[in-house]
N, C-alpha and C positions, 0 to 999 in steps of 0.2 A: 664923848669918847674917853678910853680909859685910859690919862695924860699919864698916871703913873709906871704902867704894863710895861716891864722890859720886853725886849725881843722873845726871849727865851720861854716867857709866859705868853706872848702870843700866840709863838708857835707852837707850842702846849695847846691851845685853843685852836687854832686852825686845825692841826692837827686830830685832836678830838671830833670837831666837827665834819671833818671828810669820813672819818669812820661811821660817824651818823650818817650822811649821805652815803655814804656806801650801802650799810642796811638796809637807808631806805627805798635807794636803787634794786636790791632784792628783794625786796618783799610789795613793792607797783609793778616789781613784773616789765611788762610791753607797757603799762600805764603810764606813756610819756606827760601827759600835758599833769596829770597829779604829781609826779615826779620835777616839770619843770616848776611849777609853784611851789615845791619846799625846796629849791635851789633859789629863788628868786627873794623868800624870805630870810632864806640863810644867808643870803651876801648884803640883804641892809643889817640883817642883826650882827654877825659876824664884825663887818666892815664900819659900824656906825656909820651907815650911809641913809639918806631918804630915800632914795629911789634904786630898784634896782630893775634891769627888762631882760630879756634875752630875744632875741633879732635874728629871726630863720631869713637868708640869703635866695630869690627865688630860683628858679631852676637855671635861668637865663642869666644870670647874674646880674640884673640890670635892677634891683632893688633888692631892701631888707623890707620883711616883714613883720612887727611885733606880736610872738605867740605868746608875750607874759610880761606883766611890770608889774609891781607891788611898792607902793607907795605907803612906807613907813609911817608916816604922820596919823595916817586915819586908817592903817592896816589894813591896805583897800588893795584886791586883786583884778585888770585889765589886762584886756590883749587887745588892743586898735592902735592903727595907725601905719607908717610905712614909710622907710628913707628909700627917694629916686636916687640911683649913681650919678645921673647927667646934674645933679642938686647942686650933688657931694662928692664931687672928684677925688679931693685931697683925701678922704677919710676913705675912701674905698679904696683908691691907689695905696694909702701906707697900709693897708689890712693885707695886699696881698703880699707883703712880705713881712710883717710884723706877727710876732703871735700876741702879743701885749700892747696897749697904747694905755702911758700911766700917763694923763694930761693930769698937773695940777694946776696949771690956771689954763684953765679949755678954754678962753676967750682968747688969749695969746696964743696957745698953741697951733703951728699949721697945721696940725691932724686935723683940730678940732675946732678951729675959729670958725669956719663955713657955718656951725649950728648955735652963732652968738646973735643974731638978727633973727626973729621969729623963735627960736627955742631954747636958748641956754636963758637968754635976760628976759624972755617972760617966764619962765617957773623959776629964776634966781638960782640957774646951778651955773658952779664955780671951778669945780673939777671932776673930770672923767677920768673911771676905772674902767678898759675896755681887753675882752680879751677874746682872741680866735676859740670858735665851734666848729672842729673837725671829726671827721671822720675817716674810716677806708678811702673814700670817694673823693677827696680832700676837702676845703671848705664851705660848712653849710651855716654859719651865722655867726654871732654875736651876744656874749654876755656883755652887757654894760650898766658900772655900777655910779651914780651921781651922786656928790657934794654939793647940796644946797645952804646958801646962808651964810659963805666962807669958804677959804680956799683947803684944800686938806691936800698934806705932803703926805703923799704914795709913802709907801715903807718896801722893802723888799720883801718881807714876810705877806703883807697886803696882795702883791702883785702876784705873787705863787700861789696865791689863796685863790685870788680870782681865776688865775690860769687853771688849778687844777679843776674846780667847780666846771669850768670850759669844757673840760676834758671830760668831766663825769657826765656831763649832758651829750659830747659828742659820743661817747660810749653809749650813753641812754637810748641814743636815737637810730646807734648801728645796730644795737640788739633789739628795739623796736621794729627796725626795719627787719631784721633776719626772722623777726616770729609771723612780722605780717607776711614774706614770702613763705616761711614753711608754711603757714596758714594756707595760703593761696596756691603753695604743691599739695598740701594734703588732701584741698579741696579738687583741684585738679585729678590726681590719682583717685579721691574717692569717684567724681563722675567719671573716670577711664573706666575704672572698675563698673558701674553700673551699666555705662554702656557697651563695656565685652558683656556683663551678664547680658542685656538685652539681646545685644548680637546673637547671643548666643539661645536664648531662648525662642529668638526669631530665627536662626537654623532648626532648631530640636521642633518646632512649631512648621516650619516649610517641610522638613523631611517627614513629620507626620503626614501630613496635607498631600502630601506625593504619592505618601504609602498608601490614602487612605484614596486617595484616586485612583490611583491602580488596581488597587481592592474594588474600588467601583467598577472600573471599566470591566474587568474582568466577570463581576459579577453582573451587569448589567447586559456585556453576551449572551451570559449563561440563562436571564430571566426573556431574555425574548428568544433565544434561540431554542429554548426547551419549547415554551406552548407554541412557538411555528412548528414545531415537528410536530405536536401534537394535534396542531388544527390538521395539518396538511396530508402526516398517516393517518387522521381518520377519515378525514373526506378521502382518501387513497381507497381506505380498506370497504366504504359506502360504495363509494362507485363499481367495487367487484362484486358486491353482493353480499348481503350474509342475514341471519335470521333476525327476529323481531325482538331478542334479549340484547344480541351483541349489536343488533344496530341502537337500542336505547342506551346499551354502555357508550358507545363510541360517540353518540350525540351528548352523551354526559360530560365526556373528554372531551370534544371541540366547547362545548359549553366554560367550562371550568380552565380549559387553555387562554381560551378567548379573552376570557376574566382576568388573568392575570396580567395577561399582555394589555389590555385594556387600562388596568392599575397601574403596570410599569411604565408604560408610554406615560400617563398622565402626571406619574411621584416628576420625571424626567421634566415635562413641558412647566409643571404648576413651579419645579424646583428654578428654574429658567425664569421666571415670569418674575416670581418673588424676587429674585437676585437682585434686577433689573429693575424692580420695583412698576411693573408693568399690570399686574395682578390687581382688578379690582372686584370689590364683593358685592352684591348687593342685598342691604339688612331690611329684612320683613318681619312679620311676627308669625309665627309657626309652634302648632304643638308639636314640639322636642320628643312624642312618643310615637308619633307617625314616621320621622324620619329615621327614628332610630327601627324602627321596623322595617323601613326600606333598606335602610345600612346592610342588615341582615340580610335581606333578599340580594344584595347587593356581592355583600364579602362572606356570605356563607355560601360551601358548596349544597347542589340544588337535591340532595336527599337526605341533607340538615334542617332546610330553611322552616321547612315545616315544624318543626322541634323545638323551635324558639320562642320566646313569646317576652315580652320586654314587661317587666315589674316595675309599676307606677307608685308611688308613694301617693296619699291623698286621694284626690278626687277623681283622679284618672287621667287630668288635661293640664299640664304644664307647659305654658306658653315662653317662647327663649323670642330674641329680638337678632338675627345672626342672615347669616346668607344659608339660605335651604341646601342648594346643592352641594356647596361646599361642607356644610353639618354632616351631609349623608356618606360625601367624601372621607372625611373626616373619621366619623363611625364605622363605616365598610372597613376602613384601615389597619383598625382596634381589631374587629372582628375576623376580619383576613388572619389576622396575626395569633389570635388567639385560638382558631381553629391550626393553625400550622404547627405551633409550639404545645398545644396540648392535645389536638388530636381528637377532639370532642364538641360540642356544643359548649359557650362558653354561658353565662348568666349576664342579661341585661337589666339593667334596673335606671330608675329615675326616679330623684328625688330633688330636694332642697340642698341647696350648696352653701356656700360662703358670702353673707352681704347683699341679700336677696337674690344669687344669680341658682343657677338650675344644673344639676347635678348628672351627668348619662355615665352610669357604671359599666367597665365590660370586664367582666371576672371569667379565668378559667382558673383549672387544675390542675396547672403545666409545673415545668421545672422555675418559672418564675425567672429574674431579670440577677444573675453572677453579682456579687457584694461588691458595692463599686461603682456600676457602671447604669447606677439608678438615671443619671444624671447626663451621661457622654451617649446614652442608647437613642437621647434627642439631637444628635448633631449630625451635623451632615455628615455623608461616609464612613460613619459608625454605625458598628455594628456589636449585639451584648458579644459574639463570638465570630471574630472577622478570621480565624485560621483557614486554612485550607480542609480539614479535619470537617471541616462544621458539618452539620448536617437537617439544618434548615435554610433556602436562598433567601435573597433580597438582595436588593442595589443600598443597601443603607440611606435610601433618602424616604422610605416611608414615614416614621416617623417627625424626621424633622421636618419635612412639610408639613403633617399633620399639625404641629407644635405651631408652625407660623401661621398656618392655615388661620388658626384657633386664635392665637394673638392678631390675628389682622381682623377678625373680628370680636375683637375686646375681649374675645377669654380667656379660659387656662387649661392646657394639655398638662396632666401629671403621672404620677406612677407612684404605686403603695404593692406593698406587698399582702396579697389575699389573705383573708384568714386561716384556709385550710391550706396556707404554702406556697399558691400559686402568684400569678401577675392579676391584679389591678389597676388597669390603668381606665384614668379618668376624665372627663370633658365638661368643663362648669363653662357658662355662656349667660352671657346677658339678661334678666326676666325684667319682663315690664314698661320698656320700652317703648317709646312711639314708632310707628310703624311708617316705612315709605324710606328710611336715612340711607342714603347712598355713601361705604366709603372707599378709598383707592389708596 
Protein backbone atom coordinates (compact mmCIF):
# COMPACT_ATOMS: atom_id res chain seq x y z
CA UNK A 1 0.00 0.00 0.00
CA UNK A 2 1.01 3.46 -0.56
CA UNK A 3 2.16 4.30 3.33
CA UNK A 4 3.18 7.71 2.17
CA UNK A 5 -0.30 9.09 -0.06
CA UNK A 6 -1.96 11.82 1.80
CA UNK A 7 -5.58 11.93 1.63
CA UNK A 8 -5.64 14.65 -0.92
CA UNK A 9 -3.65 12.23 -3.29
CA UNK A 10 -5.91 9.54 -2.72
CA UNK A 11 -8.60 11.29 -3.55
CA UNK A 12 -7.01 12.55 -6.72
CA UNK A 13 -6.85 8.86 -7.46
CA UNK A 14 -10.21 7.54 -6.59
CA UNK A 15 -11.39 10.16 -8.14
CA UNK A 16 -9.58 9.59 -11.48
CA UNK A 17 -10.57 6.17 -11.28
CA UNK A 18 -14.54 6.62 -11.02
CA UNK A 19 -13.99 8.69 -14.24
CA UNK A 20 -12.40 5.58 -15.70
CA UNK A 21 -15.30 3.60 -14.70
CA UNK A 22 -17.58 5.80 -15.71
CA UNK A 23 -16.22 5.56 -19.45
CA UNK A 24 -16.16 2.29 -19.17
CA UNK A 25 -19.66 1.94 -17.98
CA UNK A 26 -20.41 3.87 -21.53
CA UNK A 27 -18.84 2.26 -23.73
CA UNK A 28 -20.12 -2.13 -22.34
CA UNK A 29 -23.14 -0.64 -22.81
CA UNK A 30 -26.00 -3.25 -21.17
CA UNK A 31 -22.64 -5.48 -20.82
CA UNK A 32 -23.09 -6.03 -17.18
CA UNK A 33 -20.99 -8.92 -16.19
CA UNK A 34 -17.66 -7.22 -18.52
CA UNK A 35 -18.48 -4.20 -16.76
CA UNK A 36 -18.80 -5.95 -13.24
CA UNK A 37 -15.11 -7.46 -13.84
CA UNK A 38 -13.30 -4.13 -14.43
CA UNK A 39 -15.10 -2.91 -11.17
CA UNK A 40 -13.89 -6.00 -9.34
CA UNK A 41 -10.34 -5.27 -10.47
CA UNK A 42 -10.49 -1.72 -9.89
CA UNK A 43 -11.26 -2.10 -6.11
CA UNK A 44 -8.14 -4.64 -5.39
CA UNK A 45 -6.00 -2.28 -7.59
CA UNK A 46 -7.41 0.90 -6.19
CA UNK A 47 -7.91 -0.36 -2.63
CA UNK A 48 -4.50 -2.49 -2.34
CA UNK A 49 -6.69 -5.17 -1.54
CA UNK A 50 -6.35 -9.29 -2.56
CA UNK A 51 -9.67 -10.00 -2.97
CA UNK A 52 -12.38 -8.21 -4.26
CA UNK A 53 -16.34 -9.89 -5.26
CA UNK A 54 -19.48 -8.42 -5.82
CA UNK A 55 -22.57 -10.46 -4.26
CA UNK A 56 -26.07 -10.21 -6.30
CA UNK A 57 -28.79 -10.61 -3.33
CA UNK A 58 -31.55 -13.40 -4.67
CA UNK A 59 -34.93 -12.20 -5.49
CA UNK A 60 -36.25 -13.68 -2.30
CA UNK A 61 -33.78 -12.17 -0.26
CA UNK A 62 -32.92 -15.23 1.46
CA UNK A 63 -29.09 -15.51 0.00
CA UNK A 64 -26.32 -13.69 -1.91
CA UNK A 65 -24.92 -14.94 -4.82
CA UNK A 66 -21.38 -14.32 -6.08
CA UNK A 67 -21.43 -12.91 -9.88
CA UNK A 68 -17.47 -11.91 -9.69
CA UNK A 69 -14.39 -12.11 -7.41
CA UNK A 70 -11.03 -11.36 -8.71
CA UNK A 71 -8.19 -12.47 -6.69
CA UNK A 72 -5.34 -10.17 -6.80
CA UNK A 73 -2.56 -12.57 -6.25
CA UNK A 74 -2.76 -14.57 -9.38
CA UNK A 75 -5.04 -11.96 -11.17
CA UNK A 76 -7.64 -14.84 -11.42
CA UNK A 77 -11.46 -13.88 -12.39
CA UNK A 78 -14.56 -16.35 -10.55
CA UNK A 79 -18.04 -16.13 -9.85
CA UNK A 80 -19.02 -19.35 -7.59
CA UNK A 81 -20.26 -19.68 -4.40
CA UNK A 82 -23.24 -18.30 -2.22
CA UNK A 83 -23.98 -16.65 1.40
CA UNK A 84 -27.55 -18.33 3.10
CA UNK A 85 -29.29 -15.45 5.36
CA UNK A 86 -30.28 -18.17 8.07
CA UNK A 87 -26.00 -18.58 7.98
CA UNK A 88 -25.40 -15.02 8.44
CA UNK A 89 -28.06 -13.12 10.37
CA UNK A 90 -25.85 -10.51 11.79
CA UNK A 91 -24.36 -9.56 8.31
CA UNK A 92 -27.63 -9.40 6.59
CA UNK A 93 -29.52 -7.57 9.35
CA UNK A 94 -26.69 -4.67 9.38
CA UNK A 95 -26.89 -4.50 5.31
CA UNK A 96 -30.47 -3.63 5.69
CA UNK A 97 -29.76 -0.54 7.28
CA UNK A 98 -26.00 0.10 6.56
CA UNK A 99 -24.98 1.37 3.15
CA UNK A 100 -21.12 0.60 4.25
CA UNK A 101 -19.74 -2.00 6.74
CA UNK A 102 -15.87 -0.89 7.08
CA UNK A 103 -14.83 -4.05 9.40
CA UNK A 104 -11.19 -3.59 10.07
CA UNK A 105 -10.65 -6.53 12.11
CA UNK A 106 -13.72 -8.77 10.66
CA UNK A 107 -12.91 -11.51 13.03
CA UNK A 108 -14.19 -9.09 15.99
CA UNK A 109 -16.59 -7.30 14.33
CA UNK A 110 -20.39 -8.38 14.81
CA UNK A 111 -21.25 -7.61 11.17
CA UNK A 112 -18.74 -9.80 10.29
CA UNK A 113 -17.50 -12.41 12.94
CA UNK A 114 -20.23 -15.12 11.61
CA UNK A 115 -17.69 -15.58 8.48
CA UNK A 116 -14.32 -16.20 10.90
CA UNK A 117 -14.85 -20.28 11.18
CA UNK A 118 -14.85 -21.70 7.56
CA UNK A 119 -14.00 -18.37 5.64
CA UNK A 120 -12.19 -15.45 6.97
CA UNK A 121 -9.33 -17.91 8.81
CA UNK A 122 -8.94 -20.34 5.97
CA UNK A 123 -8.08 -17.76 3.09
CA UNK A 124 -6.29 -15.44 5.98
CA UNK A 125 -8.60 -12.34 5.61
CA UNK A 126 -8.34 -9.83 8.31
CA UNK A 127 -10.53 -6.97 7.17
CA UNK A 128 -13.82 -6.31 5.13
CA UNK A 129 -14.56 -3.35 2.90
CA UNK A 130 -18.27 -4.02 2.25
CA UNK A 131 -20.78 -1.75 0.54
CA UNK A 132 -24.77 -1.74 -0.54
CA UNK A 133 -25.78 -2.51 -4.53
CA UNK A 134 -28.88 -0.61 -5.07
CA UNK A 135 -30.91 0.40 -7.33
CA UNK A 136 -34.59 1.92 -8.21
CA UNK A 137 -36.00 -1.25 -6.76
CA UNK A 138 -33.85 -0.98 -3.63
CA UNK A 139 -31.31 -3.46 -2.60
CA UNK A 140 -29.76 -5.99 -4.97
CA UNK A 141 -26.23 -7.00 -3.52
CA UNK A 142 -22.93 -6.45 -2.41
CA UNK A 143 -19.46 -5.24 -3.29
CA UNK A 144 -16.93 -6.68 -0.93
CA UNK A 145 -13.52 -5.80 -0.77
CA UNK A 146 -10.81 -8.24 1.68
CA UNK A 147 -7.54 -7.57 3.48
CA UNK A 148 -5.52 -10.63 3.50
CA UNK A 149 -2.33 -11.20 5.59
CA UNK A 150 -3.14 -8.14 8.13
CA UNK A 151 -5.40 -5.96 9.45
CA UNK A 152 -5.98 -2.66 7.27
CA UNK A 153 -7.67 0.63 8.74
CA UNK A 154 -10.47 1.63 6.44
CA UNK A 155 -9.72 5.42 5.52
CA UNK A 156 -12.71 7.57 4.79
CA UNK A 157 -11.51 8.27 1.37
CA UNK A 158 -11.40 4.15 1.09
CA UNK A 159 -14.96 3.75 2.11
CA UNK A 160 -16.44 6.50 -0.49
CA UNK A 161 -14.45 4.80 -3.04
CA UNK A 162 -16.04 1.56 -2.44
CA UNK A 163 -19.58 3.03 -1.94
CA UNK A 164 -19.39 5.00 -5.00
CA UNK A 165 -18.02 1.83 -7.24
CA UNK A 166 -21.47 0.19 -5.34
CA UNK A 167 -23.34 2.79 -6.84
CA UNK A 168 -21.84 2.64 -10.39
CA UNK A 169 -22.64 -1.21 -10.54
CA UNK A 170 -26.20 -0.38 -9.00
CA UNK A 171 -26.59 2.02 -11.87
CA UNK A 172 -24.96 -0.62 -14.37
CA UNK A 173 -27.59 -2.96 -13.56
CA UNK A 174 -30.67 -0.35 -13.68
CA UNK A 175 -29.77 0.53 -17.16
CA UNK A 176 -29.13 -3.13 -17.91
CA UNK A 177 -32.25 -3.88 -16.80
CA UNK A 178 -34.05 -0.92 -18.82
CA UNK A 179 -32.32 -2.13 -22.15
CA UNK A 180 -33.17 -5.68 -21.51
CA UNK A 181 -37.08 -4.41 -21.06
CA UNK A 182 -36.96 -2.08 -24.15
CA UNK A 183 -35.41 -5.16 -25.66
CA UNK A 184 -38.38 -7.23 -24.72
CA UNK A 185 -41.01 -4.07 -25.77
CA UNK A 186 -39.48 -3.89 -28.93
CA UNK A 187 -39.65 -7.38 -29.45
CA UNK A 188 -43.18 -7.47 -28.23
CA UNK A 189 -44.38 -4.48 -30.53
CA UNK A 190 -42.32 -6.08 -33.34
CA UNK A 191 -44.64 -9.50 -33.16
CA UNK A 192 -47.76 -7.15 -32.42
CA UNK A 193 -47.05 -5.70 -35.62
CA UNK A 194 -46.52 -8.99 -37.47
CA UNK A 195 -49.39 -10.31 -36.15
CA UNK A 196 -51.95 -7.08 -37.16
CA UNK A 197 -50.06 -7.76 -40.51
CA UNK A 198 -51.08 -11.29 -40.47
CA UNK A 199 -54.52 -10.34 -39.18
CA UNK A 200 -54.72 -8.41 -41.55
CA UNK A 201 -53.74 -10.32 -44.44
CA UNK A 202 -55.90 -13.22 -43.19
CA UNK A 203 -59.01 -10.54 -43.54
CA UNK A 204 -57.70 -9.10 -47.21
CA UNK A 205 -57.25 -13.16 -47.89
CA UNK A 206 -61.13 -14.20 -46.27
CA UNK A 207 -62.68 -11.21 -48.01
CA UNK A 208 -61.05 -12.43 -51.25
CA UNK A 209 -62.24 -16.04 -50.60
CA UNK A 210 -65.88 -14.73 -50.17
CA UNK A 211 -65.66 -12.58 -53.31
CA UNK A 212 -64.42 -15.29 -54.97
CA UNK A 213 -67.29 -17.63 -53.80
CA UNK A 214 -69.84 -15.44 -54.77
CA UNK A 215 -68.27 -15.21 -58.16
CA UNK A 216 -68.66 -18.81 -58.11
CA UNK A 217 -72.02 -19.37 -56.87
CA UNK A 218 -73.17 -16.90 -59.20
CA UNK A 219 -71.47 -18.27 -61.99
CA UNK A 220 -72.08 -21.75 -61.35
CA UNK A 221 -76.06 -21.01 -61.86
CA UNK A 222 -75.34 -19.50 -64.72
CA UNK A 223 -73.31 -22.78 -66.18
CA UNK A 224 -76.01 -25.31 -65.34
CA UNK A 225 -78.84 -23.18 -65.71
CA UNK A 226 -77.90 -22.15 -69.40
CA UNK A 227 -77.40 -26.02 -71.04
CA UNK A 228 -80.75 -27.07 -68.91
CA UNK A 229 -82.40 -24.56 -71.01
CA UNK A 230 -80.78 -25.72 -73.83
CA UNK A 231 -81.25 -29.45 -73.41
CA UNK A 232 -85.00 -28.81 -72.38
CA UNK A 233 -85.89 -26.11 -75.54
CA UNK A 234 -84.56 -28.47 -77.78
CA UNK A 235 -86.12 -31.61 -76.67
CA UNK A 236 -89.26 -28.67 -76.50
CA UNK A 237 -88.84 -27.61 -79.99
CA UNK A 238 -88.25 -32.00 -81.35
CA UNK A 239 -91.27 -32.99 -79.85
CA UNK A 240 -93.22 -30.17 -82.02
CA UNK A 241 -91.71 -31.20 -85.15
CA UNK A 242 -89.41 -29.60 -87.52
CA UNK A 243 -87.25 -30.40 -90.58
CA UNK A 244 -84.09 -32.66 -90.88
CA UNK A 245 -81.50 -29.44 -90.86
CA UNK A 246 -83.06 -27.90 -87.67
CA UNK A 247 -83.64 -31.06 -86.14
CA UNK A 248 -79.64 -31.90 -86.72
CA UNK A 249 -78.94 -28.23 -85.32
CA UNK A 250 -81.01 -28.85 -82.22
CA UNK A 251 -79.55 -32.42 -81.59
CA UNK A 252 -76.16 -30.42 -81.84
CA UNK A 253 -77.52 -28.07 -78.94
CA UNK A 254 -78.64 -30.75 -76.64
CA UNK A 255 -75.36 -32.45 -77.58
CA UNK A 256 -73.05 -29.54 -76.77
CA UNK A 257 -75.50 -28.47 -73.73
CA UNK A 258 -75.18 -31.68 -72.31
CA UNK A 259 -71.32 -31.45 -72.43
CA UNK A 260 -71.14 -28.78 -70.64
CA UNK A 261 -73.28 -29.54 -67.81
CA UNK A 262 -71.58 -32.78 -67.91
CA UNK A 263 -68.12 -30.80 -67.27
CA UNK A 264 -69.52 -28.50 -64.67
CA UNK A 265 -71.21 -30.98 -62.58
CA UNK A 266 -68.01 -33.05 -62.71
CA UNK A 267 -65.14 -29.50 -62.15
CA UNK A 268 -67.98 -29.25 -58.97
CA UNK A 269 -67.96 -33.30 -57.50
CA UNK A 270 -63.85 -33.90 -58.55
CA UNK A 271 -63.44 -30.20 -56.79
CA UNK A 272 -65.27 -31.88 -53.53
CA UNK A 273 -63.45 -35.04 -53.78
CA UNK A 274 -59.93 -33.45 -53.90
CA UNK A 275 -60.69 -31.00 -50.76
CA UNK A 276 -61.71 -33.86 -48.82
CA UNK A 277 -58.95 -35.87 -50.09
CA UNK A 278 -61.40 -38.45 -51.08
CA UNK A 279 -60.23 -38.62 -54.79
CA UNK A 280 -58.42 -41.65 -55.89
CA UNK A 281 -56.52 -42.28 -59.31
CA UNK A 282 -55.68 -45.14 -60.70
CA UNK A 283 -52.13 -45.31 -62.81
CA UNK A 284 -51.75 -47.57 -65.86
CA UNK A 285 -49.67 -47.19 -68.73
CA UNK A 286 -51.35 -45.59 -71.74
CA UNK A 287 -50.38 -44.00 -75.13
CA UNK A 288 -50.79 -40.12 -74.14
CA UNK A 289 -51.94 -39.78 -78.11
CA UNK A 290 -55.01 -41.88 -77.75
CA UNK A 291 -56.30 -40.02 -74.92
CA UNK A 292 -55.44 -36.99 -76.02
CA UNK A 293 -57.61 -37.67 -79.04
CA UNK A 294 -60.60 -38.71 -77.01
CA UNK A 295 -60.10 -35.25 -74.97
CA UNK A 296 -61.01 -33.77 -78.27
CA UNK A 297 -63.96 -35.84 -78.94
CA UNK A 298 -64.65 -35.07 -75.64
CA UNK A 299 -64.24 -30.90 -75.15
CA UNK A 300 -64.53 -30.24 -78.80
CA UNK A 301 -67.78 -29.05 -80.18
CA UNK A 302 -69.06 -32.13 -82.64
CA UNK A 303 -68.54 -30.12 -86.09
CA UNK A 304 -64.88 -29.51 -84.85
CA UNK A 305 -63.91 -32.86 -83.76
CA UNK A 306 -63.24 -34.05 -86.96
CA UNK A 307 -60.64 -31.09 -87.75
CA UNK A 308 -58.28 -32.08 -85.24
CA UNK A 309 -55.76 -34.46 -85.28
CA UNK A 310 -53.11 -34.47 -82.40
CA UNK A 311 -49.08 -34.07 -83.53
CA UNK A 312 -46.79 -36.67 -82.18
CA UNK A 313 -43.29 -35.99 -81.91
CA UNK A 314 -41.12 -39.30 -82.77
CA UNK A 315 -42.32 -42.54 -83.40
CA UNK A 316 -46.03 -41.89 -82.99
CA UNK A 317 -46.59 -43.82 -79.47
CA UNK A 318 -45.72 -42.16 -76.29
CA UNK A 319 -46.42 -43.96 -73.40
CA UNK A 320 -47.33 -41.66 -69.76
CA UNK A 321 -47.89 -44.03 -66.41
CA UNK A 322 -51.07 -41.66 -65.07
CA UNK A 323 -54.78 -42.59 -64.54
CA UNK A 324 -56.60 -42.74 -68.29
CA UNK A 325 -59.79 -41.03 -67.49
CA UNK A 326 -58.68 -38.52 -65.52
CA UNK A 327 -55.73 -37.59 -68.43
CA UNK A 328 -58.78 -37.44 -70.80
CA UNK A 329 -60.48 -35.32 -68.08
CA UNK A 330 -57.88 -33.33 -67.82
CA UNK A 331 -57.16 -32.67 -71.72
CA UNK A 332 -61.15 -32.32 -72.59
CA UNK A 333 -60.64 -29.15 -70.12
CA UNK A 334 -57.59 -27.47 -72.08
CA UNK A 335 -59.61 -28.17 -75.01
CA UNK A 336 -63.06 -26.99 -73.85
CA UNK A 337 -61.24 -23.82 -73.05
CA UNK A 338 -59.47 -23.27 -75.74
CA UNK A 339 -62.17 -23.67 -78.24
CA UNK A 340 -64.25 -20.92 -75.95
CA UNK A 341 -61.56 -18.39 -75.75
CA UNK A 342 -60.45 -18.51 -79.35
CA UNK A 343 -63.27 -19.62 -81.13
CA UNK A 344 -61.46 -22.14 -83.43
CA UNK A 345 -59.85 -25.48 -83.35
CA UNK A 346 -56.86 -25.25 -81.25
CA UNK A 347 -53.41 -27.40 -82.01
CA UNK A 348 -52.51 -30.60 -80.26
CA UNK A 349 -49.13 -31.92 -80.08
CA UNK A 350 -47.01 -34.39 -78.04
CA UNK A 351 -43.82 -34.61 -77.29
CA UNK A 352 -40.83 -34.99 -74.86
CA UNK A 353 -40.98 -32.95 -71.66
CA UNK A 354 -38.92 -32.39 -68.71
CA UNK A 355 -36.79 -35.44 -66.89
CA UNK A 356 -38.04 -38.08 -69.10
CA UNK A 357 -41.89 -37.26 -68.51
CA UNK A 358 -44.12 -36.69 -71.81
CA UNK A 359 -45.38 -33.44 -72.97
CA UNK A 360 -49.50 -32.91 -74.47
CA UNK A 361 -49.59 -29.30 -75.85
CA UNK A 362 -53.07 -27.53 -76.42
CA UNK A 363 -52.29 -24.26 -78.42
CA UNK A 364 -54.90 -21.79 -79.64
CA UNK A 365 -54.96 -18.27 -81.35
CA UNK A 366 -57.07 -16.68 -78.74
CA UNK A 367 -56.54 -13.47 -76.71
CA UNK A 368 -54.11 -15.57 -74.44
CA UNK A 369 -54.16 -15.40 -70.33
CA UNK A 370 -54.27 -10.90 -69.09
CA UNK A 371 -50.18 -10.15 -67.60
CA UNK A 372 -50.53 -11.50 -64.21
CA UNK A 373 -52.71 -13.76 -63.84
CA UNK A 374 -50.42 -16.68 -65.50
CA UNK A 375 -50.44 -18.13 -62.15
CA UNK A 376 -53.99 -17.14 -59.94
CA UNK A 377 -55.98 -18.58 -63.42
CA UNK A 378 -55.04 -22.08 -61.35
CA UNK A 379 -56.70 -21.39 -58.19
CA UNK A 380 -59.83 -21.98 -57.21
CA UNK A 381 -62.60 -19.42 -57.89
CA UNK A 382 -60.27 -17.60 -60.16
CA UNK A 383 -60.91 -16.52 -63.03
CA UNK A 384 -58.28 -14.60 -65.92
CA UNK A 385 -61.59 -12.21 -66.05
CA UNK A 386 -63.96 -12.69 -63.09
CA UNK A 387 -66.16 -9.01 -63.93
CA UNK A 388 -69.45 -8.95 -64.65
CA UNK A 389 -68.58 -7.52 -68.14
CA UNK A 390 -66.94 -10.91 -69.09
CA UNK A 391 -67.76 -12.51 -71.74
CA UNK A 392 -66.72 -16.20 -71.63
CA UNK A 393 -68.64 -18.53 -68.47
CA UNK A 394 -67.02 -20.97 -66.05
CA UNK A 395 -67.40 -21.70 -62.49
CA UNK A 396 -63.54 -20.91 -61.95
CA UNK A 397 -62.86 -24.44 -60.81
CA UNK A 398 -61.97 -25.77 -64.27
CA UNK A 399 -58.60 -25.31 -64.17
CA UNK A 400 -57.62 -25.84 -60.78
CA UNK A 401 -58.91 -29.15 -60.77
CA UNK A 402 -57.19 -29.85 -63.74
CA UNK A 403 -53.80 -28.56 -62.01
CA UNK A 404 -54.63 -31.13 -58.84
CA UNK A 405 -55.99 -33.60 -61.09
CA UNK A 406 -52.40 -33.46 -62.78
CA UNK A 407 -50.34 -33.29 -59.55
CA UNK A 408 -52.31 -36.24 -57.91
CA UNK A 409 -51.01 -38.02 -60.47
CA UNK A 410 -47.27 -36.83 -60.37
CA UNK A 411 -47.47 -34.25 -63.06
CA UNK A 412 -47.56 -30.77 -64.13
CA UNK A 413 -50.32 -28.47 -65.43
CA UNK A 414 -48.59 -25.09 -66.82
CA UNK A 415 -49.23 -22.17 -69.05
CA UNK A 416 -46.83 -20.43 -71.63
CA UNK A 417 -47.73 -18.00 -73.77
CA UNK A 418 -48.17 -19.26 -77.63
CA UNK A 419 -45.93 -18.22 -80.10
CA UNK A 420 -48.30 -16.54 -82.44
CA UNK A 421 -49.91 -14.62 -78.95
CA UNK A 422 -52.12 -17.00 -77.99
CA UNK A 423 -52.53 -19.47 -74.70
CA UNK A 424 -50.46 -22.57 -74.35
CA UNK A 425 -51.22 -24.41 -71.85
CA UNK A 426 -49.50 -27.75 -70.96
CA UNK A 427 -49.61 -31.25 -69.35
CA UNK A 428 -46.15 -33.25 -68.72
CA UNK A 429 -47.06 -36.69 -66.95
CA UNK A 430 -45.01 -39.57 -65.88
CA UNK A 431 -43.11 -41.86 -68.95
CA UNK A 432 -41.98 -45.18 -68.16
CA UNK A 433 -43.25 -46.28 -65.34
CA UNK A 434 -44.33 -49.61 -64.02
CA UNK A 435 -47.78 -50.43 -64.76
CA UNK A 436 -50.74 -51.62 -62.22
CA UNK A 437 -49.66 -48.52 -59.21
CA UNK A 438 -52.68 -47.56 -57.39
CA UNK A 439 -52.62 -43.91 -55.87
CA UNK A 440 -55.23 -42.02 -53.47
Amino acid sequence: MRQTETTEQRLRRYNAELDRLMQVGRQTGDDLVTFMQVAVQSLTGMLQVERASIWLLREDGAALNCACLHEAPDDRLSGEGALNAHDFPSYFDAFKTARVIAADDARTDPRTCEFAVGYLDVLDIHSMLDAQIRDLSGLRGVVCCEKTGGQRIWHEEDVAFAGAVAEYIGLAMELSERQRNADRLRESNEKLREAVLQAEQARATAELANRSKTEFLANTSHELRTPLNGILGGVTILRLGVGPKETEEWLDTIDRSGRSLLHTVNAILDAAALQDGTLSVEMTRFDIARAAAEAINVGGPANFRDGISVDVSGDGAVDVVADYSKTVQVLASLVENAFKFAGEAPRVSVGPGSDGQVMVCVEDDGPGLPLGSETTVFERFSQADGSTTRTHGGTGLGLAVARELAELMGGVLGYRQADGGGACFWLELPGGADEGMSVS
